[in-house]
C-alpha positions as a Python dict, from the first residue, in 0.01 Angstrom:
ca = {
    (1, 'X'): (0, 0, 0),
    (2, 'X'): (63, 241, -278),
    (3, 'X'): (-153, 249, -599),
    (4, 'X'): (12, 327, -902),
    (5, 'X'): (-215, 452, -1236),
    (6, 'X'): (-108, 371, -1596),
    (7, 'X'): (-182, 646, -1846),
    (8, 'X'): (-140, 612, -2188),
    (9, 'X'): (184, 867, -2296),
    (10, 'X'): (231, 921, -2701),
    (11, 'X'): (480, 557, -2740),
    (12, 'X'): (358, 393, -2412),
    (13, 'X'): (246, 364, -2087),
    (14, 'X'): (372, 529, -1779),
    (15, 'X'): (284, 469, -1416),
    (16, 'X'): (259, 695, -1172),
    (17, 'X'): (207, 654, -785),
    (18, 'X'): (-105, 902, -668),
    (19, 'X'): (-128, 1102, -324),
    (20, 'X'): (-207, 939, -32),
    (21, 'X'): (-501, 1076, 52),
    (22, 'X'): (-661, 994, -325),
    (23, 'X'): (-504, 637, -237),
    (24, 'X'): (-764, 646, 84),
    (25, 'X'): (-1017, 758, -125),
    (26, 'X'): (-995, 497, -352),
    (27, 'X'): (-975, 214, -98),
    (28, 'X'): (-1259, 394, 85),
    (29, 'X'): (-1474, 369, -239),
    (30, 'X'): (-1445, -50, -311),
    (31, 'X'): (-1664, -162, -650),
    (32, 'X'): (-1732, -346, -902),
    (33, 'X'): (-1437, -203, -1123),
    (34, 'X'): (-1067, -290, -1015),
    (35, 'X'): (-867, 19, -827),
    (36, 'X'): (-693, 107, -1130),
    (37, 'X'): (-1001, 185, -1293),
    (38, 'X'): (-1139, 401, -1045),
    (39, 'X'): (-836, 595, -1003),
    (40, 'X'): (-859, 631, -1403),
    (41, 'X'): (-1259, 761, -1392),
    (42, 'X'): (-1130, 990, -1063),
    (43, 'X'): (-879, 1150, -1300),
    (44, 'X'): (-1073, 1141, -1620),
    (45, 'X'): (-1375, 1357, -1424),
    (46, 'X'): (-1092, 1565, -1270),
    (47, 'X'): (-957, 1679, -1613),
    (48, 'X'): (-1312, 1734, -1722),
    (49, 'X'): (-1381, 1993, -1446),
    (50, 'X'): (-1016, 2129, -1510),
    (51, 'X'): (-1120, 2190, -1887),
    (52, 'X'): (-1489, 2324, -1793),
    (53, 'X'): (-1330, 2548, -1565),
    (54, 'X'): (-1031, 2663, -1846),
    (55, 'X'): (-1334, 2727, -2108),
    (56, 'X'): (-1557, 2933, -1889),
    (57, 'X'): (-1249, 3143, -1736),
    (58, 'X'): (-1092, 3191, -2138),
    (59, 'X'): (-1511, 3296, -2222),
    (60, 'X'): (-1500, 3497, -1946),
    (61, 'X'): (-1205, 3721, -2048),
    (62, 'X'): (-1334, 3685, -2423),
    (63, 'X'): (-1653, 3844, -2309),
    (64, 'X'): (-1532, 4091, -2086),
    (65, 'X'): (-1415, 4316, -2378),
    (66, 'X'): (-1777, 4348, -2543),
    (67, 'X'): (-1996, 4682, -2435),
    (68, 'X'): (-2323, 4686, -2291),
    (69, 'X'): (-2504, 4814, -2578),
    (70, 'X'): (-2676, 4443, -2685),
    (71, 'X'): (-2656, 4518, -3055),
    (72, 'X'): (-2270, 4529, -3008),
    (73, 'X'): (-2252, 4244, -2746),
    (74, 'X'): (-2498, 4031, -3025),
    (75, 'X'): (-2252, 4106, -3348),
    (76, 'X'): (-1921, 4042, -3074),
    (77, 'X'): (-2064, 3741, -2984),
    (78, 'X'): (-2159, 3642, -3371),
    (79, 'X'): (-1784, 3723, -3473),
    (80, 'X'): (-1672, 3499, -3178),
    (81, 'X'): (-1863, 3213, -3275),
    (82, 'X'): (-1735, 3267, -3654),
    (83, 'X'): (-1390, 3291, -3559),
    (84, 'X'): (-1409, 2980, -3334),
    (85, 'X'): (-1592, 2737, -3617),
    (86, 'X'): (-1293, 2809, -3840),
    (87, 'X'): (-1033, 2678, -3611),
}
């Protein structure tokens, strides 16, 4: 049996069928909430970590351009922080 997920997409709703071995997963992990739901939370904490993982690589790289000196890595950091509250 295949489970399909619906994700909300701008007009609608699409549906997509996920891979088998999240599909075994799923039926492995029976609740309380229907299968659709957990497949939703499964992706939903997936996308989190993807995201988490984005931010600290783009940080990362941000960082890697400021000197050791700690006044200058203090004020590159400060500008950072500026720059990002404006967006």
């Amino acid at each position: 049996m295949a489970i399909w997920f619906w994700a909300a997409a701008g007009l609608g709703s699409i549906a997509m069928p996920i891979a088998t071995k999240a599909n075994k997963t799923v039926q492995r992990t029976k609740g309380a909430q229907s299968e659709s739901q957990r497949v939703n939370s499964l992706l939903r904490f997936a996308l989190n970590l993807e995201r988490k993982a984005a931010l600290e690589r783009e940080a990362a790289s941000f960082f890697a351009g400021a000197s050791g000196d700690p006044r200058e890595r203090r004020a590159f950091k400060r500008a950072g922080i500026a720059a990002w509250s404006r967006d």
